[in-house]
C-alpha positions as CSV (number, residue, x, y, z in Angstrom):
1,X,16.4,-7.9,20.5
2,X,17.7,-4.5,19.8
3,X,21.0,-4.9,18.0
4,X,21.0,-1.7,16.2
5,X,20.7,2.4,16.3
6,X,20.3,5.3,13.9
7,X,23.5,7.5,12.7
8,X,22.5,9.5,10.5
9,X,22.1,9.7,6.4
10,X,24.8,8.9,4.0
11,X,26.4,12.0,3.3
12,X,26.0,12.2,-0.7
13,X,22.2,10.9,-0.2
14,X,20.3,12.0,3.0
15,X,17.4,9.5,1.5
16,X,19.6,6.8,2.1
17,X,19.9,5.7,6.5
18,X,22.7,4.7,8.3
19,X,22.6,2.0,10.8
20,X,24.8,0.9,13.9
21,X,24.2,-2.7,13.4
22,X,26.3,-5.2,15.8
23,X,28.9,-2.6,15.9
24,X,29.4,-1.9,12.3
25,X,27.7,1.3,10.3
26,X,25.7,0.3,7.3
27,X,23.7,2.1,5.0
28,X,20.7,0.9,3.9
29,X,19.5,1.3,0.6
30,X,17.8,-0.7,-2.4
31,X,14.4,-1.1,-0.5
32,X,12.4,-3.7,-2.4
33,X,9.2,-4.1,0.0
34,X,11.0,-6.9,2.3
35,X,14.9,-6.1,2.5
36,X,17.5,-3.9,1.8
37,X,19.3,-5.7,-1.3
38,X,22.1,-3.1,-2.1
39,X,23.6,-2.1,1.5
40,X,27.5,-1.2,2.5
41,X,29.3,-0.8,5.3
42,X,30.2,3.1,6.1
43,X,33.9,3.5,7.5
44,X,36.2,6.9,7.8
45,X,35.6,10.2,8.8
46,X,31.8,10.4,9.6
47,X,31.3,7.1,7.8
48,X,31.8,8.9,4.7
49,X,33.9,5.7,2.9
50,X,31.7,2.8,1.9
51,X,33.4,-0.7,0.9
52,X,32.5,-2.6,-1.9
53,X,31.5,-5.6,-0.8
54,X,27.5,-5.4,-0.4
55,X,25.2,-6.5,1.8
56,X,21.2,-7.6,2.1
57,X,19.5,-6.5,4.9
58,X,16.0,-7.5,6.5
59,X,14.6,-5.7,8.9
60,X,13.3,-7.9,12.3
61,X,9.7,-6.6,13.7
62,X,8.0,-6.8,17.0
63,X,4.9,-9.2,16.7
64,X,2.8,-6.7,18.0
65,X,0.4,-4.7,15.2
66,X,2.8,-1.9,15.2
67,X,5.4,-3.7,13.3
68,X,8.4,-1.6,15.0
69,X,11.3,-2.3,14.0
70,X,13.8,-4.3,16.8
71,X,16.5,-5.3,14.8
72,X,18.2,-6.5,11.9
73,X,19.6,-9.3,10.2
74,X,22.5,-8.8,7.7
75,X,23.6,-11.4,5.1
């Protein structure tokens, strides 16, 4: 399952990743040890607008002990 890919960093945070989820550019921020609870989509000129609506994020890992992340789920 590999329903995402790296973009870049959010251009007024480079701490702060964007993600190709499904399509749609998120960036993910608000880690709190299991999810992302304060992401937003990216839209615009190199995904430079972000919307207001928020989302929560949790990262999917592989089973095996590397943890590696293989995709995400976005609610």
């Amino acid at each position: 399952m590999t329903n995402f890919k790296n973009v870049g960093t959010w251009w007024n945070d480079k701490d702060i990743d964007l993600v190709e989820i499904d399509g749609t550019v998120y960036a993910l921020h608000g880690w709190n040890g299991e999810k992302f609870n304060n992401c937003w989509i990216c839209t615009g000129e190199y995904n430079m607008v972000a919307s207001e609506e928020e989302f929560e994020i949790e990262p999917i890992y592989s089973d095996d002990e590397d943890m590696d992340i293989i995709g995400y789920e976005v609610a």
